[in-house]
N, CA, C and O of each residue as an XYZ file, in Angstrom:
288
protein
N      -3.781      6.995     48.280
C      -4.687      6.307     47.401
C      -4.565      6.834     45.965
O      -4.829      6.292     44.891
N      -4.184      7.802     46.202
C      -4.273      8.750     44.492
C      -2.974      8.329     43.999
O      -2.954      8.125     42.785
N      -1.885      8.146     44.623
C      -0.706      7.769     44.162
C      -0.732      6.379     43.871
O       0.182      6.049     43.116
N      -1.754      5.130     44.352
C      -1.455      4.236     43.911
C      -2.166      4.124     42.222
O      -1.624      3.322     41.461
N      -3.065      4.740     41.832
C      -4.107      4.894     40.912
C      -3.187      5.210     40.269
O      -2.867      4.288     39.519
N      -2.363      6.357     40.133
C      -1.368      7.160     39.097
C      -0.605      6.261     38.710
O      -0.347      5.985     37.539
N      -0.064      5.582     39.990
C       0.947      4.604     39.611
C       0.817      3.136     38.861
O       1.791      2.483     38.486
N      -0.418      2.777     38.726
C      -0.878      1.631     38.226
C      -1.309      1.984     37.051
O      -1.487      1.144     36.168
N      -1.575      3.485     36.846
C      -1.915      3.848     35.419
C      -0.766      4.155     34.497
O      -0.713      4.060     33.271
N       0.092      4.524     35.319
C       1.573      5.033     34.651
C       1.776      3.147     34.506
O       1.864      2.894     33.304
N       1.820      2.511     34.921
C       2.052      1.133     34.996
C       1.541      0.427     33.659
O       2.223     -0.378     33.025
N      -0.151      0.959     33.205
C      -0.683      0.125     32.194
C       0.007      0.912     31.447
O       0.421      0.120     30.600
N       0.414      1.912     31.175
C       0.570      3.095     30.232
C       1.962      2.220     29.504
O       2.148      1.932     28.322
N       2.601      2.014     30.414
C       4.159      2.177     29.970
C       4.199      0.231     29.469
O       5.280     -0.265     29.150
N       3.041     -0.537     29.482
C       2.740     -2.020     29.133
C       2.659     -1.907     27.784
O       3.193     -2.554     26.884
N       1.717     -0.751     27.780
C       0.978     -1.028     26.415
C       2.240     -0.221     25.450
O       2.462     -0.887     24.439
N       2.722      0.485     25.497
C       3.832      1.206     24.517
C       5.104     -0.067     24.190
O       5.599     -0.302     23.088
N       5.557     -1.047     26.039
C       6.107     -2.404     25.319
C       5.484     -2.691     24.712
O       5.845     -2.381     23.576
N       4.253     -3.376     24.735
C       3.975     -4.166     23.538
C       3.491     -3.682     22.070
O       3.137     -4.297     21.064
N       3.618     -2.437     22.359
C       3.705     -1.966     21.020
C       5.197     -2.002     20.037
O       5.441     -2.331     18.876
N       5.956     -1.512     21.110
C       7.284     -1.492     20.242
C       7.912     -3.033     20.532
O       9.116     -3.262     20.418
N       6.891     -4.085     20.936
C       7.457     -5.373     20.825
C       6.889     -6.013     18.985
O       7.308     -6.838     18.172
N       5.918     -5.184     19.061
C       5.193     -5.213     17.227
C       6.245     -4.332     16.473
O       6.069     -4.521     15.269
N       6.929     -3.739     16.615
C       7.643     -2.897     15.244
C       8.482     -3.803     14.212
O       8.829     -3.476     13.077
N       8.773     -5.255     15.000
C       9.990     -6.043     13.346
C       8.513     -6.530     13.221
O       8.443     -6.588     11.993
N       7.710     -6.784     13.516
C       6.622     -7.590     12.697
C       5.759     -6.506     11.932
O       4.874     -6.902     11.173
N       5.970     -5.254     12.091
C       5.119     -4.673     11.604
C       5.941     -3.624     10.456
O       5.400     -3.038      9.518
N       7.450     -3.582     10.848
C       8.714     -3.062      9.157
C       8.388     -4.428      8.137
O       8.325     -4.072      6.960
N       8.182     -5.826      8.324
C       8.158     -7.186      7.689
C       6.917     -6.860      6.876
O       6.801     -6.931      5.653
N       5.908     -6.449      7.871
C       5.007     -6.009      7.134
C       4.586     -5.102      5.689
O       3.953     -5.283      4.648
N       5.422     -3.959      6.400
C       5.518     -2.781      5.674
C       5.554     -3.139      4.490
O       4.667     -2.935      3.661
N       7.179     -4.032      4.212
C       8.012     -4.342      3.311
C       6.940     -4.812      1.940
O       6.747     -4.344      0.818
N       6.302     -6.175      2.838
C       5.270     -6.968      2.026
C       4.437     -6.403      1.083
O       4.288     -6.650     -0.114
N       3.762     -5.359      2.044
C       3.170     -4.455      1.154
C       2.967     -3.411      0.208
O       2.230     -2.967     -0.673
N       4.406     -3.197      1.104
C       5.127     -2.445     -0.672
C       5.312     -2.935     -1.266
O       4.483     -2.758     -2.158
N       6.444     -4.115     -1.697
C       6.409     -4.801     -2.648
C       5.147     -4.989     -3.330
O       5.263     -4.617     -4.497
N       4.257     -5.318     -3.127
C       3.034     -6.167     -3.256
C       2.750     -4.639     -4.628
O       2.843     -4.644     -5.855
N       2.302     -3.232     -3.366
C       2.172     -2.176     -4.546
C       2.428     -1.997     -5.712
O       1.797     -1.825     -6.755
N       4.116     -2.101     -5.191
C       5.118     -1.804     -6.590
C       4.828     -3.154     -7.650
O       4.995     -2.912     -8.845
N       4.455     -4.379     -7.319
C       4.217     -5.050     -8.552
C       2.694     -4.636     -9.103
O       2.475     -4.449    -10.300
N       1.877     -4.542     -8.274
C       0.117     -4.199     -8.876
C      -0.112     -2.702     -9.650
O      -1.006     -2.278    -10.382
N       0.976     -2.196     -9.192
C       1.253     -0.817     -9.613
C       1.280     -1.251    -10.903
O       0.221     -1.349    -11.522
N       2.911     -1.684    -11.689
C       3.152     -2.143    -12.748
C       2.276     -2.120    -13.849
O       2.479     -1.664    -14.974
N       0.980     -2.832    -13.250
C       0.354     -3.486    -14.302
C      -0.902     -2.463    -14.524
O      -1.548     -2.662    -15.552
N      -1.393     -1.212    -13.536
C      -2.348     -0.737    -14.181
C      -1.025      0.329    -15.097
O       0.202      0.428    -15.119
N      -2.460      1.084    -15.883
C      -2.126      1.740    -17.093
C      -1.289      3.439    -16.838
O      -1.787      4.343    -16.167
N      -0.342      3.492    -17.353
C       0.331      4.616    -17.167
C      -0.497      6.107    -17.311
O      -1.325      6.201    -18.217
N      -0.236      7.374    -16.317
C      -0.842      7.836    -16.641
C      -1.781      8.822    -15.509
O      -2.706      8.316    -14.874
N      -1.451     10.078    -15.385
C      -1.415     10.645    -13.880
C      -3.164     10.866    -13.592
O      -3.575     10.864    -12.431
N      -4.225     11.073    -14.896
C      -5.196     11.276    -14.841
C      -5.936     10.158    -15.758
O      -5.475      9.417    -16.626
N      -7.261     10.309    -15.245
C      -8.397      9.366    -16.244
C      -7.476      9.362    -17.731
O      -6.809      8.376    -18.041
N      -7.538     10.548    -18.557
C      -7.648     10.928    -20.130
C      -6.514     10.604    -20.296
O      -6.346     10.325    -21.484
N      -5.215     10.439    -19.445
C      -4.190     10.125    -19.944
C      -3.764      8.480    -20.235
O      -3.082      7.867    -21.056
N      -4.649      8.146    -18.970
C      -4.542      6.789    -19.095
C      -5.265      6.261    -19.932
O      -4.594      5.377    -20.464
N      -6.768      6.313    -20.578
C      -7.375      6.471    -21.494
C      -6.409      6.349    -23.170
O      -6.135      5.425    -23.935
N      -6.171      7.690    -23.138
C      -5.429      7.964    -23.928
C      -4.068      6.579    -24.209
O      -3.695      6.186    -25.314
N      -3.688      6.206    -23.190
C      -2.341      4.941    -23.605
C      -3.351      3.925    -23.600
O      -3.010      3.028    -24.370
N      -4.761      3.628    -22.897
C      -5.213      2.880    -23.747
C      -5.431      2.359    -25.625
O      -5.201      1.416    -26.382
N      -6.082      3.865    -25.607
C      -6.148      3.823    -26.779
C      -4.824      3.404    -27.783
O      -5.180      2.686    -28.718
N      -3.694      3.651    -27.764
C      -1.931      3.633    -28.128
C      -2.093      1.803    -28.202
O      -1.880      1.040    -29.144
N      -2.461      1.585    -27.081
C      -2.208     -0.308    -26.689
C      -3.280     -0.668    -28.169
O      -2.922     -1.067    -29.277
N      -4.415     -0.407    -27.758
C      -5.192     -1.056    -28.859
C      -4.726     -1.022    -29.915
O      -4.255     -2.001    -30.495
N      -4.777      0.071    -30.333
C      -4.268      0.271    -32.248
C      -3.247     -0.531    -32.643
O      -3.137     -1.114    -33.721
N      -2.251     -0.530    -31.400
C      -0.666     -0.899    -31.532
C      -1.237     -2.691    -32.466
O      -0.914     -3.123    -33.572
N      -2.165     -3.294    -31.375
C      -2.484     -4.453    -31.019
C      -3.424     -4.913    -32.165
O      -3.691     -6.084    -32.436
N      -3.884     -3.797    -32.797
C      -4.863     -4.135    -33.771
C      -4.381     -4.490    -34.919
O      -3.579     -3.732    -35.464
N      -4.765     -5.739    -35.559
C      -4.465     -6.068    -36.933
C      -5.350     -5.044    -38.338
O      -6.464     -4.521    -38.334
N      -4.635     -5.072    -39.053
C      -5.507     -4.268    -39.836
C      -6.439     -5.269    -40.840
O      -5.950     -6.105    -41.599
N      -7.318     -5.107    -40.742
C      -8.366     -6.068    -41.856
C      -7.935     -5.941    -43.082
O      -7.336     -4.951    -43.503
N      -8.311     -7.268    -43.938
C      -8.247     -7.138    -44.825
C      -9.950     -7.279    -45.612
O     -10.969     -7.635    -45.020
N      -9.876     -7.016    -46.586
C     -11.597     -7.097    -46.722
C     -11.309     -7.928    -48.208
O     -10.741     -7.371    -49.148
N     -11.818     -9.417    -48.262
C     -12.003    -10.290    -49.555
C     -13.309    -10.826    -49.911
O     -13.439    -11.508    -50.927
């Protein structure tokens, strides 16, 4: 009786690991997606390993961007 229990458990055991490694190309496809996805959203925030640095190239963008007034 104990051997059939083991054996039906070794049984679900070794189901569930197929269908896990029946998910691995759907889940590298995945991967992929979402890296990509990173590497473009990445792009677009602001350079810059901390708050002040990034801050800081804020500040660079603005000025760059700023017209200078004229006063008439």
């Amino acid at each position: 009786m104990v051997y059939v229990s083991y054996a039906s458990s070794r049984e679900a055991t070794l189901d569930a690991r197929r269908r896990l490694l029946a998910q691995c190309p759907r889940l590298i496809e995945e991967l992929a997606e979402v890296t990509t996805n990173l590497e473009r959203q990445t792009q677009r925030l602001l350079p810059g390993g901390t708050a002040a640095l990034a801050a800081s190239e804020l500040q660079r963008i603005v000025k760059k961007s700023r017209r200078p007034r004229t006063w008439t």
